[in-house]
C-alpha positions as CSV (number, residue, x, y, z in Angstrom):
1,X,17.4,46.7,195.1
2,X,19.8,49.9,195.4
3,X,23.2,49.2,196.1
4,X,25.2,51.6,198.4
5,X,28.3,52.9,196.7
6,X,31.0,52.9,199.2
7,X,35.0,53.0,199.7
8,X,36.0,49.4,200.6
9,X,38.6,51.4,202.6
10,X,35.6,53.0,204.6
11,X,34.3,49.9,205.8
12,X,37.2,48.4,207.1
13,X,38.1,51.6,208.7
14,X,34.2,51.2,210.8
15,X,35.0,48.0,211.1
16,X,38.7,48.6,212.8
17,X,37.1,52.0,214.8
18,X,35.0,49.9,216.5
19,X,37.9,47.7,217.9
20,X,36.9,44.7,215.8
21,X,40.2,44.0,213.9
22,X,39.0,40.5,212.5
23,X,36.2,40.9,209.9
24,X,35.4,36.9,210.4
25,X,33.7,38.1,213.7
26,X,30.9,40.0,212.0
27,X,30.5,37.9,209.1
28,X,27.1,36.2,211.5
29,X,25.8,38.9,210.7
30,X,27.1,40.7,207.4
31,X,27.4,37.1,205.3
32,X,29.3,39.3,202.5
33,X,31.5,41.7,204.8
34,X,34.9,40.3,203.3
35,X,32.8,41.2,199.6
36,X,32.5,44.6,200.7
37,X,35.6,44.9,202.0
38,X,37.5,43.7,198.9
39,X,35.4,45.8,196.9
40,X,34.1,42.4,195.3
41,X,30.6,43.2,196.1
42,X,28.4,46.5,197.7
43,X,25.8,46.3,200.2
44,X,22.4,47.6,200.3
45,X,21.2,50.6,201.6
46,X,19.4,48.2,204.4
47,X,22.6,46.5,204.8
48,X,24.7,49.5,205.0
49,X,22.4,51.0,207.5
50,X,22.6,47.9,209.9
51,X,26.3,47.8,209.8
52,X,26.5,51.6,210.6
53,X,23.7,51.0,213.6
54,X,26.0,47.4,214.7
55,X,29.6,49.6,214.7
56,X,28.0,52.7,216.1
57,X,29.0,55.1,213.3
58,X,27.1,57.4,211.5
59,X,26.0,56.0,208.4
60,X,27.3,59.4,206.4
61,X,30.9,58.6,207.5
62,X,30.9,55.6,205.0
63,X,29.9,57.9,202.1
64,X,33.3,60.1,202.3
65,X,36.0,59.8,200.0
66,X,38.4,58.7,203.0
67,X,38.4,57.9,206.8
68,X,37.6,60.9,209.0
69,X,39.6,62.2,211.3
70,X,38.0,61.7,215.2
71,X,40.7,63.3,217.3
72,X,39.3,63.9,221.1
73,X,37.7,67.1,221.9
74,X,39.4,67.3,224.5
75,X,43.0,66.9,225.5
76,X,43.8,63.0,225.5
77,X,46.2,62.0,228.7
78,X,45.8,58.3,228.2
79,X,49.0,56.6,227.8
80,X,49.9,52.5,227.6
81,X,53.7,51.4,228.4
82,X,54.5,55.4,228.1
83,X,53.1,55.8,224.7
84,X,50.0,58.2,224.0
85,X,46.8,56.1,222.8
86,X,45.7,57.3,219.6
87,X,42.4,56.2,218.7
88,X,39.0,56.5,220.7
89,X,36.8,54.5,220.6
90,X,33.3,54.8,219.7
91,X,31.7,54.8,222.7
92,X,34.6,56.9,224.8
93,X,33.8,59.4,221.9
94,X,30.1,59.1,222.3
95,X,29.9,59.5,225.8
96,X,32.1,62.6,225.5
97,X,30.0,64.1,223.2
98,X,27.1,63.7,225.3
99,X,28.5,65.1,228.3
100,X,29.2,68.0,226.5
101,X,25.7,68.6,225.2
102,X,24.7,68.3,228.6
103,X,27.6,70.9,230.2
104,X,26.6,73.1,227.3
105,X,23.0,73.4,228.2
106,X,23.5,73.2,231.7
107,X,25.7,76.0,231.6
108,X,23.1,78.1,229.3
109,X,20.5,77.5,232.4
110,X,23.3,78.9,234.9
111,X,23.2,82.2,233.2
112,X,19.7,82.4,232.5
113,X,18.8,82.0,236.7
114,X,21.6,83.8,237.8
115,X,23.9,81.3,238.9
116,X,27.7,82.3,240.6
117,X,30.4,80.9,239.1
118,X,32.6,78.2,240.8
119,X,35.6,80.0,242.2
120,X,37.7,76.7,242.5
121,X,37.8,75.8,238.8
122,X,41.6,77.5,237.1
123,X,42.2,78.5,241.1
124,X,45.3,76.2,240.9
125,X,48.6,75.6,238.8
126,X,51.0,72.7,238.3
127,X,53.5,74.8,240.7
128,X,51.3,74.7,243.5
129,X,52.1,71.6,246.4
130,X,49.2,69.0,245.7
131,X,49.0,68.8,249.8
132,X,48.2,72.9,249.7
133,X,45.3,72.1,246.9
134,X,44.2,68.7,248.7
135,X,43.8,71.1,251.7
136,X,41.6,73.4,249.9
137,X,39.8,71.0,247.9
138,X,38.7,69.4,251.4
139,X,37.6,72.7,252.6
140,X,35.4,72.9,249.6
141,X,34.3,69.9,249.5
142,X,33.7,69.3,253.4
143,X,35.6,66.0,253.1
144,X,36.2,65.1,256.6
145,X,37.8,61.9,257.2
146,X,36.0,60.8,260.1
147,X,32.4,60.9,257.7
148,X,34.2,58.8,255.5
149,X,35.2,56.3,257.9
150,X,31.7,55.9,259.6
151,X,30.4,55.0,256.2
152,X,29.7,51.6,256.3
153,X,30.4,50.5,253.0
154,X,33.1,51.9,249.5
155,X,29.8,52.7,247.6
156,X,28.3,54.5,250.4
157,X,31.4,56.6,250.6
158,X,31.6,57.0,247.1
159,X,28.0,58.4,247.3
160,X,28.7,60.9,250.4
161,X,31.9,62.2,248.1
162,X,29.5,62.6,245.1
163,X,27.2,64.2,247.1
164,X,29.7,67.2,248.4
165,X,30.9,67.5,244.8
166,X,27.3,68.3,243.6
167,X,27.0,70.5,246.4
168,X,30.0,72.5,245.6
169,X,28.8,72.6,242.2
170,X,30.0,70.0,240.3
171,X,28.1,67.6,237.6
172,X,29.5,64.2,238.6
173,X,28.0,62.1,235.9
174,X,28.7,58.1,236.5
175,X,27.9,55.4,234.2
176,X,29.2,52.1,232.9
177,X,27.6,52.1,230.0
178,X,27.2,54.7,226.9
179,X,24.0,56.7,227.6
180,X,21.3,54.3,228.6
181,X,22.7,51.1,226.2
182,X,23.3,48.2,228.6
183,X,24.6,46.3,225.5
184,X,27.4,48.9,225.1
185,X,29.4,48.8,228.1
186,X,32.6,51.0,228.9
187,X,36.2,49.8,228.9
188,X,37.8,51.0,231.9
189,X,40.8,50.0,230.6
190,X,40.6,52.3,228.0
191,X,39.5,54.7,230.1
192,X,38.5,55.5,234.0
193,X,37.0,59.2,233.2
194,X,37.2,62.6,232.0
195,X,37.2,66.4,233.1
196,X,35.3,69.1,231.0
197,X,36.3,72.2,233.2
198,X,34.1,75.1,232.6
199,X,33.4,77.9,235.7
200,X,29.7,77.3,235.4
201,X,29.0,74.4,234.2
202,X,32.2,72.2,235.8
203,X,31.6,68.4,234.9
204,X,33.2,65.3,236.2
205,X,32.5,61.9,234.2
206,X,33.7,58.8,235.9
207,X,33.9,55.1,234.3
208,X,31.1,53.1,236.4
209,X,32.5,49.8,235.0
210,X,35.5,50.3,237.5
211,X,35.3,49.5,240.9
212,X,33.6,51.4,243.6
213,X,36.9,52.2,245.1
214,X,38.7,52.8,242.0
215,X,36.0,55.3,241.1
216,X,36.8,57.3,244.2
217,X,40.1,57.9,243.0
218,X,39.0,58.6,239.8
219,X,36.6,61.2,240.8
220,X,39.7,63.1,243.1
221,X,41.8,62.9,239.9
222,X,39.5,64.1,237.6
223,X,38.0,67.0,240.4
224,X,42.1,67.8,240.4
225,X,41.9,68.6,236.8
226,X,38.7,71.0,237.9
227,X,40.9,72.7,240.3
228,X,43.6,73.5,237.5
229,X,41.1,74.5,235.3
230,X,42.0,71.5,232.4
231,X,39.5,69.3,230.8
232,X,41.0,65.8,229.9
233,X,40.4,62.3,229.5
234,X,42.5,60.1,231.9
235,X,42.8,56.4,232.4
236,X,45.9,57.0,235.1
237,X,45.3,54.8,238.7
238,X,46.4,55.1,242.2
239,X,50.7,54.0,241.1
240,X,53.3,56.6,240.5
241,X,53.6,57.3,237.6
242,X,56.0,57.1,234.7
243,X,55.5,58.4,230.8
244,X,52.9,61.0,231.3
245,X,52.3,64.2,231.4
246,X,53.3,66.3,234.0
247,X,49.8,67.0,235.1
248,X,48.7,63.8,235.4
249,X,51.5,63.2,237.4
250,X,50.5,65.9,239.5
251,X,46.6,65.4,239.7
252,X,47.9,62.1,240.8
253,X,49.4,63.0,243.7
254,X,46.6,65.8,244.9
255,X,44.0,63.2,244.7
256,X,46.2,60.6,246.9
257,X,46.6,63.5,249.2
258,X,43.0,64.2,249.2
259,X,41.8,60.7,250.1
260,X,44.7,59.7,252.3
261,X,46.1,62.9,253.6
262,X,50.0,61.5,255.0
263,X,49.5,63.4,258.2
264,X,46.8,61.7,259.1
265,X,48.4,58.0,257.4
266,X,51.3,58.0,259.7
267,X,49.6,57.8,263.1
268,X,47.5,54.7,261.5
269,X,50.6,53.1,260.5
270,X,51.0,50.2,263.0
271,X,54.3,48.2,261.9
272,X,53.6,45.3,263.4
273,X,50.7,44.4,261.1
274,X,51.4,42.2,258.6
275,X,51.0,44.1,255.5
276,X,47.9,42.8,253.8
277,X,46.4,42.9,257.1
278,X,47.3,46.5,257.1
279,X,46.1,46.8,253.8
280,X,42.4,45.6,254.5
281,X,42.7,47.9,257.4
282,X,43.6,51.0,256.3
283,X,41.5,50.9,253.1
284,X,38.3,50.5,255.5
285,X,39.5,53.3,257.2
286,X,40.3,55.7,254.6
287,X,37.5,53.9,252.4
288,X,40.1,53.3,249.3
289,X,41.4,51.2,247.1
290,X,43.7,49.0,248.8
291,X,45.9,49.9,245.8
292,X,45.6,53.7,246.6
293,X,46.9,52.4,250.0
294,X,50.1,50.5,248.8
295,X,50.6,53.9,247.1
296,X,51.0,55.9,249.8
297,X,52.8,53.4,251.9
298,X,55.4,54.2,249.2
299,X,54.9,57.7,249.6
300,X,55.3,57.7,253.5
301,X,58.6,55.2,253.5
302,X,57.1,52.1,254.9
303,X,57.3,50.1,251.7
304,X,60.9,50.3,249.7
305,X,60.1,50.1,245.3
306,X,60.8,46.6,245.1
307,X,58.6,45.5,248.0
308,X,55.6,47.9,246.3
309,X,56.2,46.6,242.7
310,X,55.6,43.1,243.8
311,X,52.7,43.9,246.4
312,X,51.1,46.3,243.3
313,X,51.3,43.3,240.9
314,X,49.7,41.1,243.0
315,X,46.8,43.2,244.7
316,X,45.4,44.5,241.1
317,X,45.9,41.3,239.9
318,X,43.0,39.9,242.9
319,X,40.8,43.0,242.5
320,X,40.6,42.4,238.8
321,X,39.2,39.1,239.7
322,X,36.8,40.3,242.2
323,X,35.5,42.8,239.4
324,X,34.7,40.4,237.2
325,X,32.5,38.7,240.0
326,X,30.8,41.8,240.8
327,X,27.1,41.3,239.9
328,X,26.1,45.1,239.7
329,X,22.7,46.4,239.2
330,X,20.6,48.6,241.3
331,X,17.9,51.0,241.4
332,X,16.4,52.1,238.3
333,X,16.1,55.6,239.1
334,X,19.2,56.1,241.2
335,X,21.1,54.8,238.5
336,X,19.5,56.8,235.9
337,X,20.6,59.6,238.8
338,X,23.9,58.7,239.3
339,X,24.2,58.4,234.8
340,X,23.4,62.5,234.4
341,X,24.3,64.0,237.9
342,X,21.0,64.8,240.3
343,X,22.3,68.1,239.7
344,X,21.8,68.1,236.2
345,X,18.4,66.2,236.0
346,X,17.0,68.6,239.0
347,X,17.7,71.8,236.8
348,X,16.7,70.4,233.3
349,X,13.2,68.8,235.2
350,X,12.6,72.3,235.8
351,X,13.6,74.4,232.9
352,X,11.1,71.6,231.0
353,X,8.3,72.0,233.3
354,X,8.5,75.7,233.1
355,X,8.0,75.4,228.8
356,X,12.1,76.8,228.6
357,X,13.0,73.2,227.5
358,X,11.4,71.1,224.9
359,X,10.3,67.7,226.5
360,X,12.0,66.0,223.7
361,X,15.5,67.4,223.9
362,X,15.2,66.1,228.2
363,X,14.0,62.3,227.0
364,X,17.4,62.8,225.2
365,X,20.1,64.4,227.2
366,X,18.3,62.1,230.5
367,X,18.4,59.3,228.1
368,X,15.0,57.6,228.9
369,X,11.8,57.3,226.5
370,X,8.4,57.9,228.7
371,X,6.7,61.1,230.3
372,X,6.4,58.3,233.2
373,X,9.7,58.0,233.8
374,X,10.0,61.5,233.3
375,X,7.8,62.2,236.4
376,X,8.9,60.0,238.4
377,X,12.7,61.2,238.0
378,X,11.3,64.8,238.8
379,X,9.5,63.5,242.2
380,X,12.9,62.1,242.7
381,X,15.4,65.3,242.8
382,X,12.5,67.6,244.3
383,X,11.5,69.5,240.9
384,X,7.7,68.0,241.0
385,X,5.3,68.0,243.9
């Protein structure tokens, strides 16, 4: 039986990576785990294999001399209680490095067929007004208000504003779990989504675990970061915020402009509604978060700090609860859509078909495992008769 010689340190450091900080919880499956960790006892090559495959690492991590380091590839604007977050977790680094397999060959295909690069990403700076870029933004994006009130429902909505942003170019890539692993499911506490700005290839990746509303938001903050030419990973919401960085604060406040422009808040304002009544209202309206709505009563002066810290506290504190009685589902294909961005699936469907891509490398970056689904997902986006 061959033994695995590994660092004790090493496997408590897997163990800890993967947000398991008790090694009693895995000891179901790994009998000897407190062995290994005490350097008592060493797996098998089996045994070491399973853990790797059960914590998501790769298995030749656990064969260094010390812990890696896994900083972000991208610039990290997380924070919790004004203090940066310093580890990733696995599957926030796994579904970054997917993304960017994907942006890298999409943006291969872009220069192979000619494609124009996307003015709008590095047209803006951190001294601009957020209403000026909200303005342009719309005008991009053909976001018209009065479209996203006649939609009947937040995940319609959030479907028309996907829609315009693959239109104008953009790969909005939405999932709620990593790749195509409904057993691995994404934190959106950790966080709601991430930018990876690039001229021809710009990509958008938003948390799917959050809400349908919140996920609005998160897709005008994260198209905000497109607009300033920055890739990072965010976990910031619709409230003000304190103890970031300057550009989330300011992505922030173009996206809250962008889904509830002020000039077009104030007329709705009626003050005799009583506020939560208000709330429901204007968030059908504007097809928001009810939070992003508290958020710009702030801004517009019909709620004073104290009257918005208590309402804030108390309206995440019920959509929290509503989340967690959210069934989900859906659509097999439209979800394996909505994972990789039609945008992305239409051109690598294509680029496959034509013998430029290997069918093996698609099954991969679409995430799926038959020529069947395959087909069908090219019927889908137009790329098979």
């Amino acid at each position: 039986m061959t033994r695995a010689v590994v660092r004790p340190e090493l496997l408590r450091w897997a163990r800890e990576r993967a947000g398991i900080h008790d090694a009693g919880d895995l000891l179901g499956r790994f009998p000897k785990l407190g062995e290994w960790e005490t350097g008592d006892a060493q797996p098998t090559l089996k045994q070491l294999e399973a853990f790797a495959q059960a914590l998501h690492v790769p298995i030749g991590y656990l064969f260094l001399q010390e812990p890696p380091e896994e900083p972000l590839p991208i610039p990290d604007f997380r924070t919790h209680a004004g203090r940066g977050v310093r580890r990733a977790s696995p599957d926030l680094l796994d579904m970054l490095y997917a993304c960017q397999e994907r942006q890298g060959w999409y943006r291969e295909f872009a220069l192979t067929v000619r494609m124009p690069e996307a003015a709008y990403v590095g047209s803006a700076s951190l001294d601009d007004r957020p209403q000026d870029v909200a303005a342009r933004m719309a005008e991009v994006l053909g976001f018209e208000l009065a479209a996203r009130a006649a939609c009947r429902t937040w995940e319609e909505a959030l479907r028309l504003f996907i829609t315009q942003a693959d239109a104008a170019g953009v790969l909005v890539m939405v999932s709620g779990v990593v790749l195509s692993n409904n057993r691995r499911s994404l934190d959106p506490e950790e966080f709601r989504g991430f930018a990876l700005a690039d001229k021809r290839a710009p990509l958008v990746f938003i948390n799917g675990a959050d809400t349908k509303s919140g996920q609005m938001f998160t897709l005008a903050h994260e198209l905000a970061h497109l607009w300033l030419g920055s890739s990072a990973v965010s976990d910031a919401s619709a409230a003000p915020l304190f103890g970031y960085r300057r550009e989330e604060v300011w992505c922030n406040a173009v996206a809250a402009e962008l889904l509830v422009p002020l000039a077009a808040l104030r007329p709705a304002i009626q003050p005799i509604d009583p506020l939560d009544q208000a709330m429901q209202r204007l968030a059908r309206l504007f097809k928001v978060s009810t939070l992003v709505i508290l958020r710009r009563l702030l801004d517009v002066g019909a709620l004073d700090r104290a009257a918005f810290d208590r309402e804030w506290t108390n309206e995440r504190a019920r959509l929290r609860e509503l989340a967690r009685s959210d069934a989900g589902g859906g659509d097999f294909y439209r979800t394996t859509l909505s994972r990789v961005s039609r945008r992305f699936a239409r051109a690598l469907v294509e680029s496959t078909l034509e013998g430029q891509t290997l069918y093996r490398d698609a099954f991969r970056m679409l995430g799926i495992k038959k020529t069947e689904t395959f087909n069908n997902i090219g019927r889908e986006v137009g790329g098979m008769g």
